[in-house]
C-alpha positions, 0 to 999 in steps of 0.5 A, a space after each residue: 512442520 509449519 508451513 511459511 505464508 507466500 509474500 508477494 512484492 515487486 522487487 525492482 531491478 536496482 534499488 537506490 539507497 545511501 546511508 548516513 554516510 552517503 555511501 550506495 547500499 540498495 544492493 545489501 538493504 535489498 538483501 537484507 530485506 529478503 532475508 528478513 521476509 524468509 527468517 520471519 516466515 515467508 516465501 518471497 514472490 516477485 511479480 513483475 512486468 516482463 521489462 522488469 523480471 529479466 533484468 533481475 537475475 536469478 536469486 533462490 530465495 525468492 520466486 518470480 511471476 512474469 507479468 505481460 502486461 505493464 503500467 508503462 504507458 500511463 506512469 512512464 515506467 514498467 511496474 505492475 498495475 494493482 489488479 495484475 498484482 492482486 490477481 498473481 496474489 489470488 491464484 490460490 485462494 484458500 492460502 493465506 498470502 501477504 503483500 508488502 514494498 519492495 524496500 521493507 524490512 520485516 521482524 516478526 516473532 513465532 508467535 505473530 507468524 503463527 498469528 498470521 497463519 491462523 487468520 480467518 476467513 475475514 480476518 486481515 492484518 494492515 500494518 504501518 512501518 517505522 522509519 529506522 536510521 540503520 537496518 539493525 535498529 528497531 525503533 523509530 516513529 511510525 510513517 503517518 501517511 501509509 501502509 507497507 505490510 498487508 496479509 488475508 486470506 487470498 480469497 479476499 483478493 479475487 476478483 478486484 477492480 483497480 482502475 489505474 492504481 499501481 504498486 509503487 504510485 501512490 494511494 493504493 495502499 489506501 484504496 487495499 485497506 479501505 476496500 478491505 474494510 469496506 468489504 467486511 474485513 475484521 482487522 487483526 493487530 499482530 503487534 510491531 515489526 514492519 521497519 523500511 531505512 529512511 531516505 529521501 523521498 522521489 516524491 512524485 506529486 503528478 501521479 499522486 495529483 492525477 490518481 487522488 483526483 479519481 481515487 474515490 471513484 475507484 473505489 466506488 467502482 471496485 465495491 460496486 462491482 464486488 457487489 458491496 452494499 452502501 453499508 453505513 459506515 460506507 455511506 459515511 465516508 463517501 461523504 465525508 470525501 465529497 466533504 473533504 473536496 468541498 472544503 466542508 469545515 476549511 476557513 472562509 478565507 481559506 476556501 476563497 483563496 482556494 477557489 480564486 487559485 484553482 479559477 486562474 489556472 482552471 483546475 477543479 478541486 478534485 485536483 488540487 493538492 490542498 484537498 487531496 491532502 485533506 483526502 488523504 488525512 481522511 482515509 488515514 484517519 478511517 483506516 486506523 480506526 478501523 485498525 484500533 491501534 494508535 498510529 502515534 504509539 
C-alpha cells in the first residue's frame, strides 16, 4: 500500500469566489480543492493561528495544527508567519511533505505522486499554476509572477529564518524557491497539474511594498544563518538585485524621472514599486531557470 504525502496549507475560514455568473462558490471551490489533494495523493494539514482553526469546523478530510502565535499585528489579520508554518511543516523530518495555497486545485497522475514519494534528499519540486475559468478545466495559461505547489524532504525545511514573511503576503513564495535553490536543491519537474479558478485579485501593494523592500535582506539572513556559503550562483544574484534597485540597465530618462519621483515624496528606491518589479522580474527569472521548465509552455 503506498502511503499518501502530508500537504500542508492554510485554509481560511471563508473563502470568496464567484463564478463566470457572479454567483458565490468558495464554500464548493474550497471543497473541491480538498478532494483533489486527497484523490492526488495527499493528507491535507491545515496550519492556522488559533483566531483562525476555531472558526473552521470540524471536516474529516483534513487535520489541523493550531498555532498560538499569529501575524496580526503586522499584516492586520491572523494568518501564520512562514516560520511557524515551515517549522509545522518540518516536524517530521525524514518524511516527504508538500506546501501549496489554500485555493489550489491539484490533479496529479500515479506516476507523479509516485515521482513525488520517490524524491531525494536534495530533491524538490517547485511548481507554477494555471489560471482556469471552471474547476473542471485543465488548460490555461501558466501565472508568470509565482509558485503555488512546493514538495521535499522536510528536512529541508528545518531550522528557517523568515523574517516577516507570511503565507497569504506576498514574496514568500519567491523567497522558499530561492532559498531552495540556494541551499543546493536539485529541482525536479513532475510534469503539469497545479490549477487555481481565476478571480479578481484583492491586491495588496502596501504588504507587497514594505516586504520587497527588505526581501533580499531576508533572505541573506536566513542563508546565513543556515550556514549557506556565497556560493556563485549566490554571489551573482545578490548582485543582480543590488542592480535591479539601482536602476543598472533602465534608460537615463527613465532613472531621472524615478529619482525626482521618489526625492519628492522622500521614498528610497528599495520602496518603489518600479524597482520591486524589476526584483520581482529577477527572481522569477532565476528561479525558473533553476527549475529548467518553460514558464510560457
Amino acid at each position: 500500500m503506498t502511503h499518501t504525502i502530508p500537504l500542508f496549507t492554510s485554509i481560511p475560514p471563508t473563502l470568496n469566489r464567484k463564478n463566470s455568473n457572479g454567483n458565490e462558490i468558495g464554500a464548493a471551490y474550497q471543497s473541491i480543492c480538498l478532494d483533489s489533494w486527497i484523490t492526488s495523493g495527499f493528507a491535507p494539514v491545515s496550519v492556522n493561528a488559533a483566531a483562525e482553526a476555531g472558526e473552521l469546523g470540524e471536516d474529516p478530510r483534513f487535520e489541523k495544527r493550531r498555532l498560538h502565535r499569529s501575524a496580526a499585528d503586522v499584516y492586520g489579520k491572523p494568518i501564520v508567519f512562514l516560520e511557524d508554518f515551515l517549522l509545522a511543516a518540518a516536524e517530521n523530518p525524514t518524511q516527504i511533505v508538500a506546501i501549496t495555497n489554500a485555493d489550489i486545485l491539484l490533479d496529479f497522475s500515479a506516476d507523479q505522486q509516485a515521482a513525488l514519494r520517490n524524491l531525494g534528499r536534495n530533491d524538490c519540486v517547485v511548481m507554477k499554476r494555471r489560471d482556469i475559468e471552471r474547476p473542471d478545466q485543465r488548460h490555461g495559461a501558466h501565472y508568470p509572477y509565482g509558485y503555488d505547489f512546493f514538495a521535499m524532504p522536510a528536512r529541508a525545511l528545518v531550522d528557517i529564518s523568515c523574517g516577516l514573511l507570511a503565507i497569504g503576503v506576498p514574496w514568500w513564495d519567491h523567497f522558499l524557491s530561492l532559498f531552495l535553490m540556494h541551499r543546493g536543491m536539485h529541482s525536479v519537474d513532475i510534469g503539469d497539474g497545479v490549477f487555481h479558478l481565476s478571480h479578481n485579485e484583492r491586491w495588496d501593494e502596501e504588504a507587497w511594498i514594505n516586504v520587497g523592500a527588505v526581501f533580499d535582506q531576508i533572505l541573506q539572513v536566513s542563508l546565513d544563518a543556515y550556514n549557506v556559503e556565497k556560493n556563485q550562483r549566490l554571489a551573482e544574484y545578490l548582485r543582480e538585485v543590488c542592480d535591479a534597485l539601482n536602476g543598472f540597465g533602465v534608460p537615463w530618462f527613465t532613472r531621472l524621472e524615478r529619482r525626482f519621483i521618489n526625492g519628492i515624496i522622500k521614498r528610497p528606491p528599495s520602496r518603489d514599486p518600479f524597482f520591486l518589479r524589476r526584483v520581482s522580474h529577477l527572481n522569477n527569472a532565476r528561479i525558473d531557470s533553476w527549475r529548467g521548465v518553460d514558464p510560457r509552455s
